[in-house]
DOMARRO-173396 format. One record per residue (C-alpha): x, y, z. Coordinates in nm, 3 decimals. Layout:
N
(fiba (X Y Z))
...
END
This chain:
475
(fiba (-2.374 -2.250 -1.055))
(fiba (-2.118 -2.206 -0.768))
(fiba (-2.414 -2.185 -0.453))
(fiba (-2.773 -2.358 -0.403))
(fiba (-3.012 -2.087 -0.416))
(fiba (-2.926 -1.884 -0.145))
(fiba (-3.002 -1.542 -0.089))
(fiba (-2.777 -1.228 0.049))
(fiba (-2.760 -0.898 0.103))
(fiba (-2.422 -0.871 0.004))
(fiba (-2.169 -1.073 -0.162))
(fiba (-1.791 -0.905 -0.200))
(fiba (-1.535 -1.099 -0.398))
(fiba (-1.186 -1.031 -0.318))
(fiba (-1.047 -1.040 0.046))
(fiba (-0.775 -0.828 0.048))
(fiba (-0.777 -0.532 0.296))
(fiba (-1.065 -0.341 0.160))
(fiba (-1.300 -0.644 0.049))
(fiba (-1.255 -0.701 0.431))
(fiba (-1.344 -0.379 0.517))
(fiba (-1.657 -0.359 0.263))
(fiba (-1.775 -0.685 0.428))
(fiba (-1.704 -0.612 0.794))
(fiba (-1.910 -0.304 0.762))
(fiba (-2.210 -0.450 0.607))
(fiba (-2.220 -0.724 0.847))
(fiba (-2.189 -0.476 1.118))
(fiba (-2.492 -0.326 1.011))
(fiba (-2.711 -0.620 1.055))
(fiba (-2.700 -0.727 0.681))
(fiba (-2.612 -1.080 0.611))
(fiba (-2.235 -1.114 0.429))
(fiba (-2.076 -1.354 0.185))
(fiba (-1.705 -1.301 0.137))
(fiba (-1.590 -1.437 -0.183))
(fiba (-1.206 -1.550 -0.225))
(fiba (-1.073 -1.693 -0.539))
(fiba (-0.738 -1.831 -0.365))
(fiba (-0.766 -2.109 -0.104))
(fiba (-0.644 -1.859 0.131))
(fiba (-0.802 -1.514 0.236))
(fiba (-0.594 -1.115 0.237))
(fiba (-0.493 -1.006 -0.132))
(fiba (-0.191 -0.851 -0.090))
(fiba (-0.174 -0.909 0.291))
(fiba (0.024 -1.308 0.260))
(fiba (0.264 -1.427 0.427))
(fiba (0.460 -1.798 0.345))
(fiba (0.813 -1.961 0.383))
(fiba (0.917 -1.834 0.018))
(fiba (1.298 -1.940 0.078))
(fiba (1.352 -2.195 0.352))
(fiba (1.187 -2.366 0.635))
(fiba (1.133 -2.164 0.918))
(fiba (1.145 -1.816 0.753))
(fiba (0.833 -1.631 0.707))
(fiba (0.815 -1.342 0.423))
(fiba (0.537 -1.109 0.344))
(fiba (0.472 -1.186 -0.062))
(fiba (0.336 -0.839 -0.107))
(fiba (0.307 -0.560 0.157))
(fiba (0.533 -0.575 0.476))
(fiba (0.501 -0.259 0.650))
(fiba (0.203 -0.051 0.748))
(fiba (0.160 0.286 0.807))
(fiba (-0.178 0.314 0.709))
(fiba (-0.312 0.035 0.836))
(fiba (-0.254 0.111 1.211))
(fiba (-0.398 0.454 1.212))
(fiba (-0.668 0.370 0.912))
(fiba (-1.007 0.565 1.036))
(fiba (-1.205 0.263 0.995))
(fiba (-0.963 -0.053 1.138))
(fiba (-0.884 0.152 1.454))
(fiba (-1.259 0.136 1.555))
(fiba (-1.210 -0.279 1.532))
(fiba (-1.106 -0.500 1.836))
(fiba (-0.808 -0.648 1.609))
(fiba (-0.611 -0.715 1.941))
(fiba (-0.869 -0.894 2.038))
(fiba (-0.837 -1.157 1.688))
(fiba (-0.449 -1.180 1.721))
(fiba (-0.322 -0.864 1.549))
(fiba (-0.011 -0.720 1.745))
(fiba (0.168 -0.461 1.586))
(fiba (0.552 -0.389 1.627))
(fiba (0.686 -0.043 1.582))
(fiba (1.067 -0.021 1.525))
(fiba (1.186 0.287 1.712))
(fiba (1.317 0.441 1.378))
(fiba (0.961 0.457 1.116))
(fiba (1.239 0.454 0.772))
(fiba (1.588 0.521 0.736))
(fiba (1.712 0.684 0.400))
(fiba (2.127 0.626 0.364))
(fiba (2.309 0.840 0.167))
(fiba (2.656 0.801 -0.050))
(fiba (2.909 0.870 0.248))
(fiba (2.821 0.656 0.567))
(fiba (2.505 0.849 0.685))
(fiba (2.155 0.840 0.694))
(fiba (1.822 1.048 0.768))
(fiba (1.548 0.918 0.922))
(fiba (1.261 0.942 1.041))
(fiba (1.134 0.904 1.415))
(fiba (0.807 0.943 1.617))
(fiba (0.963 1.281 1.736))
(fiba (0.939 1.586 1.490))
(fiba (1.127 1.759 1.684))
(fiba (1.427 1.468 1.666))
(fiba (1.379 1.446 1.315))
(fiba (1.382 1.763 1.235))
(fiba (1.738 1.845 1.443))
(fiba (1.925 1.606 1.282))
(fiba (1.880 1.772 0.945))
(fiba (2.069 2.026 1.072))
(fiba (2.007 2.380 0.880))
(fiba (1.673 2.215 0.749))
(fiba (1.550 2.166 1.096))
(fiba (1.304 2.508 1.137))
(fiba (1.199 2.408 0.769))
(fiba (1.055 2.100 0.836))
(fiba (0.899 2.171 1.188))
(fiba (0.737 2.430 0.970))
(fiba (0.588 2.203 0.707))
(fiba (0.508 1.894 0.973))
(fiba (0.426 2.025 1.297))
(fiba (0.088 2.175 1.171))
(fiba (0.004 1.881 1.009))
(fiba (0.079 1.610 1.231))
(fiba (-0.187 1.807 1.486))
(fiba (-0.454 1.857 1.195))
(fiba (-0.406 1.534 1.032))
(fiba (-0.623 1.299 1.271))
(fiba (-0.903 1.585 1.176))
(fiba (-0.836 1.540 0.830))
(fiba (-0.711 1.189 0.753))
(fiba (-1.128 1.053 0.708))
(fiba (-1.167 1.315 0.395))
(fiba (-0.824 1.255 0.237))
(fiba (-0.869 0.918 0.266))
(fiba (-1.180 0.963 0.076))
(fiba (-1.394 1.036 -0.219))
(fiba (-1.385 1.384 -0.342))
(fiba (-1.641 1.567 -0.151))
(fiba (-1.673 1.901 0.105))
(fiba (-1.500 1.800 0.447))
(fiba (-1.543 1.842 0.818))
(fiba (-1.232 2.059 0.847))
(fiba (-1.196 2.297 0.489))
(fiba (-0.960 2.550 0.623))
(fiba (-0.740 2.235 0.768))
(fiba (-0.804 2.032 0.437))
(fiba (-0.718 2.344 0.242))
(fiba (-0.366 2.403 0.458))
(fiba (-0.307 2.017 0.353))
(fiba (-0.383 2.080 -0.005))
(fiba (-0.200 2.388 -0.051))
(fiba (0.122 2.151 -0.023))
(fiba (-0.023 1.843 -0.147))
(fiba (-0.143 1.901 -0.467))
(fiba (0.217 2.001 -0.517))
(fiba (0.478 1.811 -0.666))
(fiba (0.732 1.683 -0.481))
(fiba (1.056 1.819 -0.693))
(fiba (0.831 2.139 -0.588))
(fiba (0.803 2.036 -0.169))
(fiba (1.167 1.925 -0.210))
(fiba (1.257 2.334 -0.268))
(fiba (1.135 2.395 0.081))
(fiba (1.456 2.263 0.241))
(fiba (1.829 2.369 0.175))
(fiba (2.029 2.012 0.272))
(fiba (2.076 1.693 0.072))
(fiba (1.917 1.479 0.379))
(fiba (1.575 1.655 0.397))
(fiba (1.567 1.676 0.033))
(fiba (1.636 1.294 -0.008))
(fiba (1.391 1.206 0.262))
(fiba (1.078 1.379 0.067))
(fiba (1.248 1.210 -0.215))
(fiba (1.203 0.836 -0.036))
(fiba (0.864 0.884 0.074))
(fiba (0.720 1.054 -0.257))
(fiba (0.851 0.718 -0.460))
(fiba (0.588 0.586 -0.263))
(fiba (0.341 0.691 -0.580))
(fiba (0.559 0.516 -0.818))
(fiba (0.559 0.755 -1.081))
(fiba (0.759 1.103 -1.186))
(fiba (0.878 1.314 -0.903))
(fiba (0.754 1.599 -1.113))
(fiba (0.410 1.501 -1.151))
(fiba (0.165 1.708 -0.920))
(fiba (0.056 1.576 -0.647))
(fiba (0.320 1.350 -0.573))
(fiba (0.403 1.545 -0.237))
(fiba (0.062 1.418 -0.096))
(fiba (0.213 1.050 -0.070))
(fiba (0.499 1.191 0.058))
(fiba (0.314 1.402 0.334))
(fiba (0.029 1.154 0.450))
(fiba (0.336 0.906 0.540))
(fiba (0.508 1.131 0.705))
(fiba (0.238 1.248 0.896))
(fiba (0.176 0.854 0.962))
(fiba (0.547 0.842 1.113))
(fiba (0.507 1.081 1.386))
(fiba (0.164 1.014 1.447))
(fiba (0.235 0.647 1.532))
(fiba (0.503 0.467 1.344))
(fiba (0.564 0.243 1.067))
(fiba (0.464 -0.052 1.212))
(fiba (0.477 -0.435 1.119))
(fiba (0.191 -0.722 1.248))
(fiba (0.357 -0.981 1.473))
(fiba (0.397 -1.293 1.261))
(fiba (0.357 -1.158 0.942))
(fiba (0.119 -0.919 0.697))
(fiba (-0.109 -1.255 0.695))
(fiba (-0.209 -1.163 1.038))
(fiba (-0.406 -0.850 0.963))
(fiba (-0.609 -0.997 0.716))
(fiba (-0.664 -1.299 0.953))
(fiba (-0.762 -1.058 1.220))
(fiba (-1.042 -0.902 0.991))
(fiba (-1.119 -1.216 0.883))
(fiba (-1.171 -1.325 1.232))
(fiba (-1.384 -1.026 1.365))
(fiba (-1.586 -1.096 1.096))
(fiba (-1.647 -1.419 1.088))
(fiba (-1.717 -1.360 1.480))
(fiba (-2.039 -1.106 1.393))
(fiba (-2.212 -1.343 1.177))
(fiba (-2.003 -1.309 0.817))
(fiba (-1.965 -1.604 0.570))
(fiba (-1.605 -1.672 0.359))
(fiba (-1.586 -1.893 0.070))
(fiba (-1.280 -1.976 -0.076))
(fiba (-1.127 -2.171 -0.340))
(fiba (-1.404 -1.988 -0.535))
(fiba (-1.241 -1.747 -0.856))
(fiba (-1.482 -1.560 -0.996))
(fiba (-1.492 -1.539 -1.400))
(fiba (-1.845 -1.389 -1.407))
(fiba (-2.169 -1.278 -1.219))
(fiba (-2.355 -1.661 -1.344))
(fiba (-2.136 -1.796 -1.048))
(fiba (-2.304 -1.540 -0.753))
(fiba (-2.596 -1.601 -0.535))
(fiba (-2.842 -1.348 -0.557))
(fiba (-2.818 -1.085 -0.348))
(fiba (-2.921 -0.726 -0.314))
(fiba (-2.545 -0.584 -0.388))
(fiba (-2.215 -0.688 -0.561))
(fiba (-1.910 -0.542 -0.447))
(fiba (-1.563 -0.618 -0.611))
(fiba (-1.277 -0.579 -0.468))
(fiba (-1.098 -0.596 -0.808))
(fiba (-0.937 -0.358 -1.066))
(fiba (-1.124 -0.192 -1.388))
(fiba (-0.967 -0.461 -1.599))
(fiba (-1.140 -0.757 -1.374))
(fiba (-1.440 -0.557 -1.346))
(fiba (-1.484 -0.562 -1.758))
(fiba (-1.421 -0.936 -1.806))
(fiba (-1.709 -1.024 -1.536))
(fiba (-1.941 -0.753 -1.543))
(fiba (-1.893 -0.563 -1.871))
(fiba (-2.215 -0.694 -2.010))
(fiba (-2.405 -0.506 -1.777))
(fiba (-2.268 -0.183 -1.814))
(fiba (-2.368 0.152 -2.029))
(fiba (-2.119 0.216 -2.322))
(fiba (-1.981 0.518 -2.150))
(fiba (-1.926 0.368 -1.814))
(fiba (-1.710 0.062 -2.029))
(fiba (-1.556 0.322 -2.246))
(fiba (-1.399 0.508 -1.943))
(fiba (-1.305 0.173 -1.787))
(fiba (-1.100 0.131 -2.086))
(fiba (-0.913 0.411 -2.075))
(fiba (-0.802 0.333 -1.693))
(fiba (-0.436 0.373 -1.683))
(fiba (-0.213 0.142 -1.486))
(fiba (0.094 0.233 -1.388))
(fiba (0.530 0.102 -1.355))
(fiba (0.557 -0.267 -1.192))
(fiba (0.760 -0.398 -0.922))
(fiba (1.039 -0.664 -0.884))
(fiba (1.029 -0.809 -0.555))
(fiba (1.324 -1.005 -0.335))
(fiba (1.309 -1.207 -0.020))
(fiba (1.607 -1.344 0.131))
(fiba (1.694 -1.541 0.404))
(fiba (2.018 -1.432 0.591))
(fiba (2.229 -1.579 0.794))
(fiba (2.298 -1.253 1.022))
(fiba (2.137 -0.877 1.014))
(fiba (2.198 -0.648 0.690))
(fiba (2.555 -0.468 0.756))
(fiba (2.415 -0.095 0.664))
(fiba (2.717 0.127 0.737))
(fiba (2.482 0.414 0.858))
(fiba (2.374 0.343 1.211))
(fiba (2.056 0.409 1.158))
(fiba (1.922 0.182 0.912))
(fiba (2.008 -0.056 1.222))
(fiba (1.697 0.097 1.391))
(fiba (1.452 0.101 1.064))
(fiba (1.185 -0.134 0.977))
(fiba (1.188 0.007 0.629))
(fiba (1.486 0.157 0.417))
(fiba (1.483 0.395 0.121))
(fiba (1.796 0.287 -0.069))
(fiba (1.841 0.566 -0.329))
(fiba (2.094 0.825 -0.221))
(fiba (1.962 1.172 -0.354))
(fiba (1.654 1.349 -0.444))
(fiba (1.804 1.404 -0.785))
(fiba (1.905 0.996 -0.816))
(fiba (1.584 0.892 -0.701))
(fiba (1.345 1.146 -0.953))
(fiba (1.602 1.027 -1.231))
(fiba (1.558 0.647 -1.164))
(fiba (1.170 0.747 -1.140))
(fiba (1.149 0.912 -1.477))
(fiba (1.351 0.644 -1.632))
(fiba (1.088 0.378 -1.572))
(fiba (0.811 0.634 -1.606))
(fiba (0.942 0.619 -2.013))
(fiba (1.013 0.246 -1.978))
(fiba (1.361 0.224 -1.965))
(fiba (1.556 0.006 -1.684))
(fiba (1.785 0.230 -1.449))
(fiba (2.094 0.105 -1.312))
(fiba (2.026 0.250 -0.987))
(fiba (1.664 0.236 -0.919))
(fiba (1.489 0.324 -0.583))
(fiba (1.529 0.039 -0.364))
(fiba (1.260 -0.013 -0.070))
(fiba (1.354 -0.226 0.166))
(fiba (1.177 -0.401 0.526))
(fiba (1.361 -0.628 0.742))
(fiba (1.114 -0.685 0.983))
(fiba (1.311 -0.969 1.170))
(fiba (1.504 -0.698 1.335))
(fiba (1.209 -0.647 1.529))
(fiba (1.027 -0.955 1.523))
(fiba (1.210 -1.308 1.620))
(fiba (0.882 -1.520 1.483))
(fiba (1.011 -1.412 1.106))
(fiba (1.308 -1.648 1.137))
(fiba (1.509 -1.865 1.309))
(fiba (1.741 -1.759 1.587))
(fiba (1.971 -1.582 1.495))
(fiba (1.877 -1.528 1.131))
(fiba (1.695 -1.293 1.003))
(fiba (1.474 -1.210 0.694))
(fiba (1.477 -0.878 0.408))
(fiba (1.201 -0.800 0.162))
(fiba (1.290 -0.546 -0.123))
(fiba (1.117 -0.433 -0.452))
(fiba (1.240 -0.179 -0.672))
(fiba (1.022 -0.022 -0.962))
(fiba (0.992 -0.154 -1.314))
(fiba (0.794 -0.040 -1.646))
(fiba (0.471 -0.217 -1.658))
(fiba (0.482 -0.614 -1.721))
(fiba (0.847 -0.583 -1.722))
(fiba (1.012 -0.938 -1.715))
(fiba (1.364 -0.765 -1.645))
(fiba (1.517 -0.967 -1.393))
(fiba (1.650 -0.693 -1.149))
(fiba (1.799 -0.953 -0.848))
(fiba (2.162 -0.800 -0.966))
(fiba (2.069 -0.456 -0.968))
(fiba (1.866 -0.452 -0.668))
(fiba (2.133 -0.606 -0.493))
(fiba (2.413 -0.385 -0.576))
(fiba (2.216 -0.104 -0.455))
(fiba (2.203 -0.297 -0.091))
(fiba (2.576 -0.361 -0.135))
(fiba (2.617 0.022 -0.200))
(fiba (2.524 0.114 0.148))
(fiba (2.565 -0.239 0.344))
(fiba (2.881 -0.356 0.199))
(fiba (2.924 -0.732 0.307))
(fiba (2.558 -0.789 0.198))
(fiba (2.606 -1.063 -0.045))
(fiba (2.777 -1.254 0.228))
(fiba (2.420 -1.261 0.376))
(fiba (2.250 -1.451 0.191))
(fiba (2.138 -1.776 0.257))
(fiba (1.841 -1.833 -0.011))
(fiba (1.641 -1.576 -0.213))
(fiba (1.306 -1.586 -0.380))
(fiba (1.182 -1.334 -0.664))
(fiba (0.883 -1.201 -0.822))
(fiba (0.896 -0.987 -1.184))
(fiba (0.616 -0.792 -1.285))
(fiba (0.442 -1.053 -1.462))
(fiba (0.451 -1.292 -1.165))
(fiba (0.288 -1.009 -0.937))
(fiba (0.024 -1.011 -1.147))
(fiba (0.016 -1.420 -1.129))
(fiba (-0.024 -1.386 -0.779))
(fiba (-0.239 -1.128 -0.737))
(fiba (-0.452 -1.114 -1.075))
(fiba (-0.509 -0.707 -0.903))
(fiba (-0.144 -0.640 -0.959))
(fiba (-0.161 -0.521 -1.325))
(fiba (0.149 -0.572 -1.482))
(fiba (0.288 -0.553 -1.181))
(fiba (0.113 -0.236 -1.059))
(fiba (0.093 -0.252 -0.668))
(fiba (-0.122 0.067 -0.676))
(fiba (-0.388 -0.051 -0.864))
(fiba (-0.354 0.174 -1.141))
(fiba (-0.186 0.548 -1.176))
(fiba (-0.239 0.791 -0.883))
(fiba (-0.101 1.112 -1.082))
(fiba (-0.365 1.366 -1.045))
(fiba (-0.543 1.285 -1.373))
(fiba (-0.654 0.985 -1.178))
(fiba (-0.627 1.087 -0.823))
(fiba (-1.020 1.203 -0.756))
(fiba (-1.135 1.000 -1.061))
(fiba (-1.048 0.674 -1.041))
(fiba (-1.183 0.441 -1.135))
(fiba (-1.418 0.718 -1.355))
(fiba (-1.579 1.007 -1.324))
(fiba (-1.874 0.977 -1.155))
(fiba (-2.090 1.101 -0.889))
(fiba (-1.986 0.845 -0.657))
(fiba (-1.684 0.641 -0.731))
(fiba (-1.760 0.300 -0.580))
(fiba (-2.116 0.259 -0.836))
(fiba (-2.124 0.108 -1.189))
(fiba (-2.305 0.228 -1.393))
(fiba (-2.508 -0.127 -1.314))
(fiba (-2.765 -0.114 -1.025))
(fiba (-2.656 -0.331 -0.733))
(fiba (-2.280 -0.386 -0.837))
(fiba (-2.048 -0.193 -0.666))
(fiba (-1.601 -0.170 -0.709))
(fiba (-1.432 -0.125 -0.399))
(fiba (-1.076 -0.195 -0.459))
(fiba (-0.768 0.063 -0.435))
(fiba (-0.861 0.142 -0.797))
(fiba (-1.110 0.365 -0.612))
(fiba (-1.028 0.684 -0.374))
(fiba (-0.820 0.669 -0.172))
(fiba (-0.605 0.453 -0.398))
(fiba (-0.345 0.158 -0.302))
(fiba (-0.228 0.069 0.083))
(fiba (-0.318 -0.137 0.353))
(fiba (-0.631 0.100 0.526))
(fiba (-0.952 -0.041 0.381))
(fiba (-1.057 0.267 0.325))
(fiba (-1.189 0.207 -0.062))
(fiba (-1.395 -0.057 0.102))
(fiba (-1.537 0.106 0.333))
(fiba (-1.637 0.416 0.121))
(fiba (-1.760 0.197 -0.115))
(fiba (-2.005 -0.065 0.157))
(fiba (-2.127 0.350 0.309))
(fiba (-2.245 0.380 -0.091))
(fiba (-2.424 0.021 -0.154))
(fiba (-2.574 0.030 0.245))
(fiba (-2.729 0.412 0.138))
(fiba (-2.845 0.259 -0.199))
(fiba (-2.990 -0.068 -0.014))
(fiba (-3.128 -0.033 0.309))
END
């Protein structure tokens, strides 16, 4: 047994960004909290170490946030107040193109939208209404399936979309705009053609001009620190140092919450569940890995488009048509040559990442599922294609195949940062069909990870869907 008898009235295991959230929100409502954490350090996919050399801090998984800062449920929280200080880089992502230039993509829609020149009545078309329904709207689409607050606004939203973004993409005339929907529809990791894909691509936009892309001070460590903090500061409990191989190891305690994938869930909880509620666990799908760089340079990356000089994040993939075919490629398992590239160098904006006058980059491009392709070559001549002098950079580099994801973060199946596919198959169903998401089919035990709606980023919005469920069933 891992604890004395001790009772609770929740346990969560798993402290990334939405076990947080699950556990924040229970304590908050007077129950009493034990966070469980199988590494000796607490945040799932929000770490940050000195991968390369001494003195340069890199985020191991997620760098940039554009949920997390406008997230329905972290904005009510006094983060500031626990050390979180975000940095917003006055350009939200930068997407170069073969020939010197770039789009991007600013706070302004109105900016944005002139410099894409004969696009630019297009897109304030499409974004405009959006950006002013969104903070209306963003609680139900980052939700469970259910009837919102706002249906007319929700059904505007969902008119686009449920679309897919080959489909959005048709809306504008010019290579830029086209590329940019392009960039931010990757985001899904999976074929531009699949529906639905233009609802990644949308929400961060949307994110972009309603307050940036930004990055925590210090590192992605600090939000989950933060969380940590402000919850340890109400009364909440962290363990750990403590992995979890099956419910024998828990205290008692009115509800389990896990903040862990379907395939997790099976291995340490299987026993307890109906056939059917194990049968569609099964038949979860996970989706394409990711390779991951960090380097360590001795001087800024040498973009030739000005503004990728401005970005926090960079979508390194040239058209809409190079991106979708790189997409599709990996979609049927193959390796492309020149893959969508996304790429933070938060050190342009933050002088605690490195030493003075250095600087650090983190890039991942997509790979088929448990790939163990090493893709440092290919990843890097994409840089090279629109930074030439790049190479000369480099001071040390540290990578990460698919396989090692999932080493470090047993929730990044085969590499899957998303925790499983969000095509629209699994969008409103994940991780089964059910009433309510976030319940087994077991009494008391509860899954709140990103394998739940809304699926994978930094919001803690699956947690705290999923703590509103078990509080209903339990108090």
């Amino acid at each position: 047994m891992l604890h004395e008898k001790r009772d609770y009235d929740a346990v969560v295991v798993g402290s990334g960004p939405n076990g947080l959230a699950a556990a924040i929100l229970m304590q908050q409502k007077g129950l009493r909290v034990l966070l469980i954490e199988g590494k000796d350090t607490i945040g799932g996919g929000l770490r940050s170490a000195e991968l390369t050399l001494p003195g340069y801090t890199h985020d191991i998984c997620s760098a940039v946030h554009p949920l997390a800062s406008s997230s329905p449920f972290f904005t009510t929280l006094p983060l500031d107040k626990h050390g979180l200080e975000f940095i917003y880089p006055p350009v939200a992502a930068a997407h170069p193109l073969d020939g010197g230039k770039a789009v991007t993509i600013q706070t302004s829609i109105e900016e944005t939208a002139r410099r894409l020149g004969a696009d630019e009545q297009s897109y304030l078309d499409l974004m405009q209404p959006l950006v002013k329904y969104w903070p209306g709207i963003a609680p139900d689409v980052l939700g469970p399936l259910h009837y919102p607050k706002h249906p007319l606004d929700m059904a505007r939203f969902g008119l686009a979309a449920l679309t897919s973004s080959k489909h959005l993409s048709k809306r504008f005339e010019t290579v830029e705009a086209k590329a940019l929907i392009a960039g931010m529809a990757a985001h899904s990791i999976q074929p531009l053609t699949n529906l639905a894909t233009s609802a990644v691509a949308l929400v961060l936009m949307a994110s972009a001009h309603l307050k940036g892309w930004p990055i925590p001070k210090g590192g992605s460590n600090q939000i989950a620190n933060a969380l940590a903090s402000y919850f340890t500061s109400i009364g909440g409990e962290i363990e750990t140092g403590s992995y979890i191989k099956s419910m024998e190891q828990l205290p008692s305690a009115k509800a389990v919450l896990f903040d862990i994938t379907p395939k997790q869930l099976l291995q340490i909880a299987g026993h307890k569940f109906s056939s059917i509620y194990k049968w569609q666990l099964q038949r979860y799908r996970y989706g394409p890995g990711v390779f991951k760089i960090d380097w360590a340079l001795d001087a800024p990356i040498p973009f030739t488009a000005s503004g990728c000089h401005e970005a926090g994040t960079v979508h390194i993939g040239n058209t809409f048509e190079e991106i979708a075919a790189g997409e599709q490629q990996i979609w049927d398992g193959k390796i492309p040559e020149k893959p969508f590239v996304l790429l933070a160098q938060p050190s342009l904006f933050d002088p605690t990442r490195a030493p003075e006058g250095k600087h650090t980059a983190w890039a991942y491009c997509h790979v088929p599922n448990a790939s163990t392709a090493d893709m440092t070559d290919i990843i890097e001549n994409q840089v090279e294609r629109f930074a030439p002098g790049f190479r000369e950079r480099i001071l040390a580099r540290h990578t990460l195949d698919a396989n090692q994801m999932e080493e470090y973060n047993p929730n990044y199946i085969g590499g899957d940062i998303n925790g499983g596919v969000i095509d629209l198959g699994q969008l409103f169903t994940r991780p089964a069909l059910r009433w309510s998401p976030y319940k087994t089919s077991a009494k008391g035990i509860y899954i709140c990870s990103s394998s739940t709606p809304p699926g994978g980023g930094v919001h803690g919005m699956c947690g705290y869907h999923a703590a509103k469920k078990a509080l209903a069933d339990i108090v």
